[in-house]
Structures are given as structure tokens and as C-alpha cells.
C-alpha beads as a LAMMPS data file, in Angstrom:
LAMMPS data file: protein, C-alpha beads

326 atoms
325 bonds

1 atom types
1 bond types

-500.0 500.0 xlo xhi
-500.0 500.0 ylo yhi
-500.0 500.0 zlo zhi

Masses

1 110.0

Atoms # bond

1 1 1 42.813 -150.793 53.562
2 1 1 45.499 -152.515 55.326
3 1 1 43.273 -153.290 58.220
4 1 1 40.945 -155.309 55.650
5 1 1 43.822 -156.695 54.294
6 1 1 44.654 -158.126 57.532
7 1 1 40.983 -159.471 58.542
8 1 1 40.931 -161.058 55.210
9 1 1 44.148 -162.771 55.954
10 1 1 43.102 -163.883 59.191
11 1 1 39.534 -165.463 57.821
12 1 1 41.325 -166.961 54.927
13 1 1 44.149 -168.930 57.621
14 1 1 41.708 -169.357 59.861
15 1 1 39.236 -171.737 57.113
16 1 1 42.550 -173.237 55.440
17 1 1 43.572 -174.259 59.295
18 1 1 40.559 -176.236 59.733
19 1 1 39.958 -177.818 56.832
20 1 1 42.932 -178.965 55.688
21 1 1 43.245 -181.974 57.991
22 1 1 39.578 -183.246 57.129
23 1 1 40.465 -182.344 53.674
24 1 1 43.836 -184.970 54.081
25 1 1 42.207 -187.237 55.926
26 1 1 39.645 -187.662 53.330
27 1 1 42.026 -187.811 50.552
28 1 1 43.698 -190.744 52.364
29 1 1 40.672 -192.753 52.758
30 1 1 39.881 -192.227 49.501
31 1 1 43.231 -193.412 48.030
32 1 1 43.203 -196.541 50.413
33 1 1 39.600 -197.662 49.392
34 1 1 40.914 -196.816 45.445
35 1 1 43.396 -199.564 45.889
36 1 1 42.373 -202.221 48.647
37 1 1 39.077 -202.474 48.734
38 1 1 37.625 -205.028 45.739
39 1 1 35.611 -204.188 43.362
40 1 1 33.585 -207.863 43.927
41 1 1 33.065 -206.863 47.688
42 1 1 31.406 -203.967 46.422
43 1 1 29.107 -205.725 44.359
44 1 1 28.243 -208.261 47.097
45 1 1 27.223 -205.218 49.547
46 1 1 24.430 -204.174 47.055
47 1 1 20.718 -206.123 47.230
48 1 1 19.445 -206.472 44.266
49 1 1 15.665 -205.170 45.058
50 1 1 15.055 -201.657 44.421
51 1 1 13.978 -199.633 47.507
52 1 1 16.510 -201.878 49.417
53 1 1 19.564 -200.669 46.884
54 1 1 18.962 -197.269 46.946
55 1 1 18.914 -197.263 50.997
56 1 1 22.116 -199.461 50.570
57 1 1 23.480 -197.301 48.209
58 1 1 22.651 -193.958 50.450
59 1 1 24.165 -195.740 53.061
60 1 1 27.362 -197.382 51.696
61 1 1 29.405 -194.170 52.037
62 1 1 29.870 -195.057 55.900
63 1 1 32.289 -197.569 55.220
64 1 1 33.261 -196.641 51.942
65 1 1 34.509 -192.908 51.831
66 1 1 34.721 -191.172 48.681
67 1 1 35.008 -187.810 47.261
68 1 1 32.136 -186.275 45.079
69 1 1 34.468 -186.402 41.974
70 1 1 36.260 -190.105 42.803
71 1 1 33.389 -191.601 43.044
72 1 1 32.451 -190.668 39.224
73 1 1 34.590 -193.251 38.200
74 1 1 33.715 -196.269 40.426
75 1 1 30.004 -195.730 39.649
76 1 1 30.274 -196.155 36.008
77 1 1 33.161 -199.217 36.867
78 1 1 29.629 -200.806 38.904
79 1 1 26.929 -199.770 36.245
80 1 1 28.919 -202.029 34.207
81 1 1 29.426 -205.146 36.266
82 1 1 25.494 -205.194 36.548
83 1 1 24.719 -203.207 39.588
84 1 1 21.323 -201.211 39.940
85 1 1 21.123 -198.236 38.649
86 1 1 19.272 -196.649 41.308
87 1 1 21.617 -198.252 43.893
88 1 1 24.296 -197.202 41.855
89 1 1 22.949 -193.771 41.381
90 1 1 22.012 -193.670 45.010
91 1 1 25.676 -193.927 46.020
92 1 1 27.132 -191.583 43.861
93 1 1 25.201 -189.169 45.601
94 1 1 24.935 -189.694 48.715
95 1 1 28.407 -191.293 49.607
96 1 1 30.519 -187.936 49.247
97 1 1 28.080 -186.941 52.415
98 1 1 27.165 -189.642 54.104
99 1 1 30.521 -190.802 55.574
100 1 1 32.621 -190.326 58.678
101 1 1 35.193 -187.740 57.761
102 1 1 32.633 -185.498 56.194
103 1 1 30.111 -185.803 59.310
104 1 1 32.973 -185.041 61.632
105 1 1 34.108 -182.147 59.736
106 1 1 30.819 -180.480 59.303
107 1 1 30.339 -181.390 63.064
108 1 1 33.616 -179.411 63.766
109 1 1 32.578 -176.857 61.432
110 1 1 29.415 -175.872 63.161
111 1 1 31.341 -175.997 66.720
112 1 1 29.591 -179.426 67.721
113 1 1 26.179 -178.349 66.992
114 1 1 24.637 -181.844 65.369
115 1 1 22.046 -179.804 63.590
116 1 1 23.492 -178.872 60.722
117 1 1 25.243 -182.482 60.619
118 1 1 22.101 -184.427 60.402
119 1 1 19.610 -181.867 58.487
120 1 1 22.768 -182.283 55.482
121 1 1 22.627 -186.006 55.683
122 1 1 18.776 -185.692 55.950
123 1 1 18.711 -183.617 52.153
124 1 1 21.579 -185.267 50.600
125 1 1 19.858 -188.791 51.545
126 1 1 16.779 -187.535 50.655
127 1 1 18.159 -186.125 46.675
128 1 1 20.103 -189.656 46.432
129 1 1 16.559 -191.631 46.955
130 1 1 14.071 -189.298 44.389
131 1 1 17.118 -190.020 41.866
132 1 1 17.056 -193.525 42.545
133 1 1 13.614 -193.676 42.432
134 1 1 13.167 -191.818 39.451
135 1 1 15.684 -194.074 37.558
136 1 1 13.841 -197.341 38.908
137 1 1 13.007 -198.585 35.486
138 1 1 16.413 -198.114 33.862
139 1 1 18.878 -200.262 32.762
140 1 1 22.721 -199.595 33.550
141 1 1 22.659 -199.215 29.390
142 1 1 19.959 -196.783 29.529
143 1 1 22.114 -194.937 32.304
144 1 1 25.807 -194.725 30.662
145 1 1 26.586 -193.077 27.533
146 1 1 28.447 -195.020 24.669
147 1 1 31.857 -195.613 25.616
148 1 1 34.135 -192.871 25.159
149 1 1 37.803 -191.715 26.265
150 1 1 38.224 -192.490 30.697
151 1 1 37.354 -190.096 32.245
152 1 1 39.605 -187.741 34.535
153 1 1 38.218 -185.537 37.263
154 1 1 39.569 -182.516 39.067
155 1 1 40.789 -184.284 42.176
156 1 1 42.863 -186.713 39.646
157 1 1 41.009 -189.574 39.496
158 1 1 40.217 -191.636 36.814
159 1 1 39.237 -195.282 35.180
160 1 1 42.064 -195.741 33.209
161 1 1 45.861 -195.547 34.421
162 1 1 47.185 -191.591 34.929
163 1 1 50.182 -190.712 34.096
164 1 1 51.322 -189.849 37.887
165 1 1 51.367 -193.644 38.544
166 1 1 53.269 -194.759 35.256
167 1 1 56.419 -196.005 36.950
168 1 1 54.726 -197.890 39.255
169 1 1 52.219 -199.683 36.660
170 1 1 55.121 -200.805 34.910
171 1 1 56.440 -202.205 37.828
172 1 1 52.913 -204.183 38.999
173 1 1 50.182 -204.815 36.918
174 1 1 47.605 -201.176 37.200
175 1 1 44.399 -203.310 37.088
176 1 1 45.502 -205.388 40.149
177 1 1 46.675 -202.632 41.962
178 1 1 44.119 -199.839 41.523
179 1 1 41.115 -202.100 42.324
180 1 1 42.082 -205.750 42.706
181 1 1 40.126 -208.744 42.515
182 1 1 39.359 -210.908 46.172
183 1 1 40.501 -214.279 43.533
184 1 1 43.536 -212.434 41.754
185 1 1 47.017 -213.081 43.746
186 1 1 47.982 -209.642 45.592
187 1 1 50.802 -208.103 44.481
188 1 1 53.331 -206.927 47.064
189 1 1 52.220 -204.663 49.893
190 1 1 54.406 -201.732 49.293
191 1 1 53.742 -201.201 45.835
192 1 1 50.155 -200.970 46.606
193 1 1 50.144 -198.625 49.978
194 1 1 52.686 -196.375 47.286
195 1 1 50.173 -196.370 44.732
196 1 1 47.380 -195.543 47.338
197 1 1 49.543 -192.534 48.907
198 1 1 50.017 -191.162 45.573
199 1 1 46.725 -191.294 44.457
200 1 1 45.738 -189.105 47.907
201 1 1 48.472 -186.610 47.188
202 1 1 47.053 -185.944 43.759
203 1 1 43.783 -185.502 45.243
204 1 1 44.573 -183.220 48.381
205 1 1 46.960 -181.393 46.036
206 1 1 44.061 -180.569 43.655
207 1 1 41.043 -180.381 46.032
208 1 1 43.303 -177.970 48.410
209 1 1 43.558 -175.342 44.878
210 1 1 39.178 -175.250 44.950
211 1 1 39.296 -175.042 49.078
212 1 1 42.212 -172.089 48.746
213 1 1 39.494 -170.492 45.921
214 1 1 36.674 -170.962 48.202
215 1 1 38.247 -169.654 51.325
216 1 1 39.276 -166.330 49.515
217 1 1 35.803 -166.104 48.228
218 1 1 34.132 -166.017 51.567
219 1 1 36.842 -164.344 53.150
220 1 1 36.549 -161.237 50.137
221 1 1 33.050 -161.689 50.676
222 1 1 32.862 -160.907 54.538
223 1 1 35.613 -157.783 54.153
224 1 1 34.493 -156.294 50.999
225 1 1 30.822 -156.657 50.629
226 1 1 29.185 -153.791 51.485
227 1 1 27.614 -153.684 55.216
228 1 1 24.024 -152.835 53.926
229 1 1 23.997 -155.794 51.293
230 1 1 24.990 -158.148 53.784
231 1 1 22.452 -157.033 56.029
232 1 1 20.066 -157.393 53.445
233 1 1 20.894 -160.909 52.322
234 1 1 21.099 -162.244 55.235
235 1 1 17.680 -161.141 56.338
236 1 1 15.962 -162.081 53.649
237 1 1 15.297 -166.388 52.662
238 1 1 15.069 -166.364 49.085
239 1 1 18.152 -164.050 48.702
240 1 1 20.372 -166.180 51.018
241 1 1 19.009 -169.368 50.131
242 1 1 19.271 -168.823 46.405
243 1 1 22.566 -167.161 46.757
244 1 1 24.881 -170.011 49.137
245 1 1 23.157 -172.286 45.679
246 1 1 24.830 -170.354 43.564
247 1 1 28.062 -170.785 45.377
248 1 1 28.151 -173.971 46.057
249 1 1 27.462 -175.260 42.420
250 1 1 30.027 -172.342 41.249
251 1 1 32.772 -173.093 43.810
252 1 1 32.911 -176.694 43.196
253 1 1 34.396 -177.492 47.230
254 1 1 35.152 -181.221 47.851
255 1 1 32.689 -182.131 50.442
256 1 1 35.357 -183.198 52.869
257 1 1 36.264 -179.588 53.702
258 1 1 33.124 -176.732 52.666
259 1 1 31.665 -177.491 55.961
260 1 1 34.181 -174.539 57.358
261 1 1 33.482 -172.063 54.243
262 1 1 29.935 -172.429 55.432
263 1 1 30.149 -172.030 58.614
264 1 1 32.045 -168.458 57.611
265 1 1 28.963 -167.392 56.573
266 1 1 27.905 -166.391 60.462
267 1 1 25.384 -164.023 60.023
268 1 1 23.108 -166.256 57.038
269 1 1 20.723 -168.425 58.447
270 1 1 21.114 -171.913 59.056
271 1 1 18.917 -172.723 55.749
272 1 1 21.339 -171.141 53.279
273 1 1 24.338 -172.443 54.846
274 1 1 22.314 -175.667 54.144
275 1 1 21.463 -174.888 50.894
276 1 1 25.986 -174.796 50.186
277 1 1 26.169 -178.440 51.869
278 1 1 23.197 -180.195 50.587
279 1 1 23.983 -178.710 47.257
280 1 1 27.424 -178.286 46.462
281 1 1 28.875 -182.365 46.753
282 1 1 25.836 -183.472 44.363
283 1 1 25.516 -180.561 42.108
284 1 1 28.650 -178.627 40.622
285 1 1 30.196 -177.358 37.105
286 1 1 33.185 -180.209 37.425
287 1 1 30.771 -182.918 38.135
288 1 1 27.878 -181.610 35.040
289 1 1 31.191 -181.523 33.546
290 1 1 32.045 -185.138 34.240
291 1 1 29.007 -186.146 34.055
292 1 1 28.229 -185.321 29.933
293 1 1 31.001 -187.748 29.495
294 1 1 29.755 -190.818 31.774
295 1 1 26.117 -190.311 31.235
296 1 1 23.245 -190.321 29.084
297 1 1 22.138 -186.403 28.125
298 1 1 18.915 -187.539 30.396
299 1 1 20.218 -188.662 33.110
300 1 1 22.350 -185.578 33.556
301 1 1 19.170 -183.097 33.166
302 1 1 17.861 -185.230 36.058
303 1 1 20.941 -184.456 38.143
304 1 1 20.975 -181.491 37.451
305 1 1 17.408 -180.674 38.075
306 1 1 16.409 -182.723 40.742
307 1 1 18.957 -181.859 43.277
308 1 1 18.431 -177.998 42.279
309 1 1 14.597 -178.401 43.192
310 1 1 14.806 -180.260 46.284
311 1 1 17.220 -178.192 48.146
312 1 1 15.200 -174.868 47.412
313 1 1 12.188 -176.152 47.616
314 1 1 12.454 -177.996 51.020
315 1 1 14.621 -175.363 52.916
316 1 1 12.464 -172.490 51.761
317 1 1 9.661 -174.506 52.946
318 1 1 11.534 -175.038 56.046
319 1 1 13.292 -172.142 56.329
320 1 1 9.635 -170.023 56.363
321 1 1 7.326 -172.890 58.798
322 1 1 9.871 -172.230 61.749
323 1 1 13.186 -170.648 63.423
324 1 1 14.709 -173.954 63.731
325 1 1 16.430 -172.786 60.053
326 1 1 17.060 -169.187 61.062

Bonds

1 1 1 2
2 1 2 3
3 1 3 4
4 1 4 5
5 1 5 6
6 1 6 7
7 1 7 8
8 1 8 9
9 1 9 10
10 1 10 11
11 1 11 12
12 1 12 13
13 1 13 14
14 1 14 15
15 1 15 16
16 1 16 17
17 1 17 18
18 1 18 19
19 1 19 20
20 1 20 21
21 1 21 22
22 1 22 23
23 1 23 24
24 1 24 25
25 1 25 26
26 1 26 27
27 1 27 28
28 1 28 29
29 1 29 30
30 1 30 31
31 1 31 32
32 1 32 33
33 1 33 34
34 1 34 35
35 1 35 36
36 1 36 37
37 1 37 38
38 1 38 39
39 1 39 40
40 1 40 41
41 1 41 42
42 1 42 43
43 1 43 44
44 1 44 45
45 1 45 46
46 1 46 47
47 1 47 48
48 1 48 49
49 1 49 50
50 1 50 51
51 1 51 52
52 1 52 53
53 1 53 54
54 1 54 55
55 1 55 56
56 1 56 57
57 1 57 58
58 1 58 59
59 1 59 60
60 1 60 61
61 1 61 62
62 1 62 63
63 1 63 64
64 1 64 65
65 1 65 66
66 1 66 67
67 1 67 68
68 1 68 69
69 1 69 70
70 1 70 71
71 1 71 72
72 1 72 73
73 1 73 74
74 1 74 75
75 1 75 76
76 1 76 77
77 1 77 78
78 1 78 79
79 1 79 80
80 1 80 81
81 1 81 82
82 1 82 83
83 1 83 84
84 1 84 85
85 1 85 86
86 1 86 87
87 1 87 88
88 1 88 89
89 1 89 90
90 1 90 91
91 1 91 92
92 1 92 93
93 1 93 94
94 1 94 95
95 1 95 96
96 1 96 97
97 1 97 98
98 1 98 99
99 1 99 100
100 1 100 101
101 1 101 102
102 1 102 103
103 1 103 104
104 1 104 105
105 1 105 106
106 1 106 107
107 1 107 108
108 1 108 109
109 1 109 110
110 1 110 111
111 1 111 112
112 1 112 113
113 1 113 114
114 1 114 115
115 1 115 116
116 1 116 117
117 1 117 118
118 1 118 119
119 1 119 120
120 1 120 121
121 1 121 122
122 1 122 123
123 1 123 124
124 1 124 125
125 1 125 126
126 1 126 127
127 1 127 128
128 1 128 129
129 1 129 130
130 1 130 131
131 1 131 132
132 1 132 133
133 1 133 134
134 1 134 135
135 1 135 136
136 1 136 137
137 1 137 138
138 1 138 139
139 1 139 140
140 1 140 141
141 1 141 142
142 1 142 143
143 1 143 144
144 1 144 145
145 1 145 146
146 1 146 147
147 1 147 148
148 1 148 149
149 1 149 150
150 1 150 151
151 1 151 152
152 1 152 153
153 1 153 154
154 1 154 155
155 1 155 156
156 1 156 157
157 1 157 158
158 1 158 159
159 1 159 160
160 1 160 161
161 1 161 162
162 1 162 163
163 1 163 164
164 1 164 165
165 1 165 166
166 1 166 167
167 1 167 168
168 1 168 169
169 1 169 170
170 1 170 171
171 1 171 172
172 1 172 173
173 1 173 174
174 1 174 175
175 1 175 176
176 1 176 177
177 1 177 178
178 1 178 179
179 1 179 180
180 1 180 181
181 1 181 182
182 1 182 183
183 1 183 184
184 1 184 185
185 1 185 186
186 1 186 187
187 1 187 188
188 1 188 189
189 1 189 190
190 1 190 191
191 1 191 192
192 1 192 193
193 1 193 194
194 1 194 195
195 1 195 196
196 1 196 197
197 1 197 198
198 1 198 199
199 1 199 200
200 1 200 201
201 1 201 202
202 1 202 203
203 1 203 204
204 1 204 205
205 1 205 206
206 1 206 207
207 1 207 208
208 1 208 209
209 1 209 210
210 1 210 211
211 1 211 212
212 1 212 213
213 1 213 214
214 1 214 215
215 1 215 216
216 1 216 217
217 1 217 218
218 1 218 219
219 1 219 220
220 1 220 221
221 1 221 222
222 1 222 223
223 1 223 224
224 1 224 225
225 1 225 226
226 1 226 227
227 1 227 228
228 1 228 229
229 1 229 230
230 1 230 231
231 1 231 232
232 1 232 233
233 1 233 234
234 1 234 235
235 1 235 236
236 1 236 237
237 1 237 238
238 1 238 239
239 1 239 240
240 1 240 241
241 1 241 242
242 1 242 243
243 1 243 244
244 1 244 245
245 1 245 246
246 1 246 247
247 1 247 248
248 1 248 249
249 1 249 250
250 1 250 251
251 1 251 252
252 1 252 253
253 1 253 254
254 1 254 255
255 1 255 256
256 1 256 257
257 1 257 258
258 1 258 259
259 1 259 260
260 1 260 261
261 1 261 262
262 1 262 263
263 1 263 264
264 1 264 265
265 1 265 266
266 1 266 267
267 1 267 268
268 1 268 269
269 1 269 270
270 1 270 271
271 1 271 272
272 1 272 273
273 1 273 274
274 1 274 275
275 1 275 276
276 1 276 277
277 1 277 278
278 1 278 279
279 1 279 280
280 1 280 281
281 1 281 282
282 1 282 283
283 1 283 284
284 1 284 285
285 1 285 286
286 1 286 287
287 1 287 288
288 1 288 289
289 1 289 290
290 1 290 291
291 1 291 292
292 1 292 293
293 1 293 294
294 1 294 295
295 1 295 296
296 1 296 297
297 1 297 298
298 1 298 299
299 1 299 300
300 1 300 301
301 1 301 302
302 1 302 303
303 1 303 304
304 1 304 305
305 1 305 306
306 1 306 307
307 1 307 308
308 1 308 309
309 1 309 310
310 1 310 311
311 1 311 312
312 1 312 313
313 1 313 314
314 1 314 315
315 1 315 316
316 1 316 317
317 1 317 318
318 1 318 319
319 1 319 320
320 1 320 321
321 1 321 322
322 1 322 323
323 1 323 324
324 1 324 325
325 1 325 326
């Protein structure tokens, strides 16, 4: 007993140890492009055609960084200036993936091997375009549901002004702070970089709970699971496959750090540990969660069902045509 206590301990240090910088790192990003980065830039990034904005929108993560449950928020802020929604809908997906700190960490993660790096981008880009696609034809009205209360995610962000900052709004104007206008006059530096910091710290604070959760999960998981249905699970596809699925959308990991509770996983082959990252940032019960408050009930089943069927059916696919997935 006290020698599984001990390798559980160990696991569990070892994940926290290397995800918590990416984890920071991403959390500052976030809370720097939150408050100096306009909204209006945003909106002059985006083409206007529709094949063009979804690839823009799959791409705009690289130089805007964003986590899976911040981004929420700035979507439905663009679906109502005008923008696309399949651009629109093409970054919320994709962006939590497709940006620096999360391909360096899943690089690290996987010990340099650009595999796994590049097969994640390949499926999340992949989910973000048959969403985009699929909403072609829609209107940002026929996207968003009737206004209702801001909404609040589980890393702290929000549209409307949180309580955390209220000393600070009083002192500057919110609106000009949080996402300011390139015309407005910029308020003092400080104030802003403040606000920015403390929007980070609520999200590594909260985001660093889930990763703690996640760690002990696959930590338990490796000590405690019996050696025979281990064996079993990791020898068999559909079991694996199906199973890291499961986890990921149960979990709910920020993208910037589940790279490492993957990678844990040593013995499951590379498709199932594929199945947690290509899943997990685009498909989890605090983003359905979010979600029934931003969205239209149909959009949400196409979330939800989309991502589901893409990721099992292309990495079973894959996963059974070659070892390259093993």
C-alpha cells in the first residue's frame, strides 16, 4: 500500500511539474490578448468569403492564444459585430489548439516527437472546418441564442465585468480596458497590464483545480487499475480509443496543459492518446455547459456531435489501416 502510495505521488508531481509552466504561460497570453489586443483588429483579420474564413479562423489561434473556455466569450462578442459564422465558429475551435504554447507543450509532452503535435492540429483543424462548413448558410442570428445573463466560464472569464476586477473598473472605464477600441484614447498602462495579470491568475488558479483532478485521475488510474484490464485496454482500439473520449470530455483539461496527462498514458496507443487531445479542448461538460447559454439548441447538437464522430471515426480508421497510430 504505501509503495502505491508513493508511485502515485511521484506520477501525480511528476504531470503537475510539467504542466504547470505551459499551463501559466498560457494563462498569461490569454490575459494579455483579453486586454490589449482590439476587438476591431480582430475583425479586420477575418475575410469575409467562406472557405477563406474558416481557414482564417482555424488559423488565427497562432497569433491569438486562447483557452477553450475564454474564447466562449470573444466568439459570441464577434458573432455580434457581424463576423462569419463559420469563421467565427472555425476559431472557437480550433484556436485553443492551434497556437504556440499548446504545440510546444504537447511537443514537450510527447518528448519532442512532432507526431502527435501535428496529427492533433491535423483533427482539431479538420473538426473546426466540417463545423464551419456545415454552418455555411447561417446567420450570426441563426447561431446565438436570445440574449440572456453573460456568461462566466470555469477558467473565470466572462463578457460582462467579474467581480475580481471591481476595484479596478471603478478606477478605469471596464469596456476600455478589457477589450479596447484602436480609436478610443488608452487609458494608463498600469491599470491595464494589472487588469491583464489578474485576469491570468483567475484563470491558472481555476484551470490548475481541473489539471490537479486530471493528474490524480491518471495517476489512480496507472497504480490502481488492475494489471490485466490495462493490458486489455490497451491492446484493444475500440476500448482505448473510446475510453481516452470518455476522459477527455469528462475531465474537462484546458488544452494548454492535457498534453502531459496524455502522454501518462504510456502503454495506450498513439490513437487514443489522440482521441484525449483532439477531443477534449472542443468537446467537454463545461463548454456543452457554456455553450446552452451562448448558442442556439442546434448549433450545440452539432458541436456536440460532430466533433464526437470525427475523432472516432478517423482514428479508428487510422488506428486499424497502419502502426503509425499504435
Amino acid at each position: 500500500m504505501l509503495e502505491s502510495l508513493e508511485l502515485f505521488s511521484q506520477m501525480l508531481v511528476a504531470i503537475l511539474l510539467e504542466a504547470a509552466p505551459f499551463l501559466l504561460l498560457g494563462s498569461l497570453a490569454s490575459g494579455l490578448f483579453e486586454v490589449f489586443v482590439p476587438q476591431s483588429v480582430v475583425e479586420r483579420m477575418i475575410p469575409r468569403s467562406t472557405l477563406a474564413g474558416i481557414g482564417a479562423g482555424i488559423v488565427l489561434g497562432m497569433v491569438m492564444p486562447c483557452c477553450e473556455c475564454g474564447i466562449v466569450p470573444l466568439v459570441r462578442r464577434l458573432l455580434r459585430k457581424g463576423v462569419p459564422a463559420p469563421t467565427a465558429m472555425a476559431f472557437m475551435l480550433a484556436g485553443p489548439v492551434i497556437n504556440p504554447v499548446v504545440l510546444a507543450s504537447t511537443f514537450v509532452a510527447f518528448q519532442g516527437d512532432l507526431t502527435p503535435t501535428v496529427l492533433r492540429c491535423a483533427l482539431v483543424g479538420l473538426i473546426a472546418a466540417v463545423v464551419g462548413f456545415a454552418l455555411r448558410k447561417a446567420t450570426p442570428g441563426d447561431v446565438l441564442a436570445p440574449d440572456g445573463k453573460p456568461i462566466a466560464s470555469a477558467c473565470g472569464c466572462t463578457d460582462a465585468p467579474p467581480a475580481l476586477f471591481g476595484s479596478l473598473d471603478d478606477r478605469v472605464g471596464l469596456d476600455s480596458i478589457r477589450r479596447p477600441d484602436a480609436e478610443a484614447p488608452q487609458p494608463p498602462l498600469w491599470p491595464r497590464l494589472e487588469h491583464a495579470l489578474r485576469h491570468a491568475q483567475a484563470d491558472f488558479l481555476a484551470m490548475f483545480r481541473i489539471l490537479v483532478l486530471g493528474a490524480m485521475v491518471a495517476s489512480a488510474f496507472k497504480v490502481l487499475a488492475p494489471e490485466g484490464l490495462v493490458r486489455l485496454i490497451e491492446q484493444d482500439l475500440l476500448l482505448s480509443v473510446t475510453g481516452m473520449m470518455f476522459l477527455a470530455v469528462t475531465l474537462s483539461l484546458c488544452s494548454q496543459a492535457d498534453a502531459f496527462v496524455a502522454a501518462s498514458f504510456t502503454g495506450f496507443p498513439l490513437a487514443a492518446k489522440l482521441a484525449f487531445l483532439a477531443l477534449g479542448p472542443v468537446l467537454d461538460i463545461k463548454l456543452v455547459l457554456m455553450w446552452n447559454g451562448v448558442f442556439r439548441p442546434r448549433v450545440v447538437r452539432l458541436l456536440i456531435l460532430i466533433p464526437v464522430a470525427l475523432v472516432f471515426g478517423v482514428l479508428m480508421l487510422l488506428g486499424a489501416a497502419g502502426r503509425v497510430l499504435q
